[in-house]
Phi, psi and omega in degrees: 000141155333270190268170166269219129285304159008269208270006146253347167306285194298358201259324197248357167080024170288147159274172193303327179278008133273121202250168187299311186328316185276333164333285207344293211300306204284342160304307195277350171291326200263350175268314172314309248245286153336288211284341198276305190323315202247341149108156180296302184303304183306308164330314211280293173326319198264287163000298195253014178262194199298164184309312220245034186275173240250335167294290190278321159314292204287001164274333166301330194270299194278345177283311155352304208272321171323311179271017197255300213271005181248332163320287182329291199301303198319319213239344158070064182293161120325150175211141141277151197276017169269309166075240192265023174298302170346147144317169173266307170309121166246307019166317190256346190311155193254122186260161168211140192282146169270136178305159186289004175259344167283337172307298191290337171271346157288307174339307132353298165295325194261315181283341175292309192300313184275349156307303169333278179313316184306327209264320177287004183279129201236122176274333187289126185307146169319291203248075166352119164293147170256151173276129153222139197279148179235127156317142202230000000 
């Protein structure tokens, strides 16, 4: 996987009691989901390159949104009416769960966003392999 609980907590503005445990599943569902999109080997590729390489934020960034967007119905999150205006400590903010149809209209939003990014994102590798011929 890509992203962390970390890094979708801080992505969708949650606080720590989404705890990693209710994450997990909807993570590894939205690192399934990327990888079916971008084919395994480019997965793998984003997997093993560097933290801060430039590919992999945004896979990480769509992958965040993917599992935001598969959580938000399952677990029916919060959202404040502030959003990101708000501090990053949220732990006191006053939250309000969403009905299943605001659910399915955030869900929405946040998979429409990692559509977005996905469709501006350039998969092509930096450095090609190159074919080489050897005379025999």
């Amino acid at each position: 996987m890509l992203t962390t609980a970390a890094n979708v907590r801080a992505l969708a503005n949650w606080p720590a009691a989404v705890t990693d445990a209710k994450l997990a599943p909807h993570i590894a569902g939205a690192a399934r989901e990327l990888e079916r999109l971008i084919g395994a080997e480019t997965y793998a590729a984003l997997v093993a390159a560097e933290a801060d390489d430039a590919s992999r934020l945004a896979g990480v960034e769509i992958e965040g949104c993917l599992a935001i967007a598969e959580a938000i119905p399952a677990l029916h999150l919060f959202s404040v009416d502030a959003g990101p205006t708000i501090p990053k400590d949220v732990e006191d903010t006053e939250f309000s769960y969403l009905d299943p149809e605001q659910a399915a209209k955030q869900a929405e939003i946040w998979r429409a966003r990692a559509d977005r990014r996905l469709a501006q994102w350039d998969f092509t590798p930096d450095d090609p392999p190159t074919t080489r011929m050897y005379a025999i």
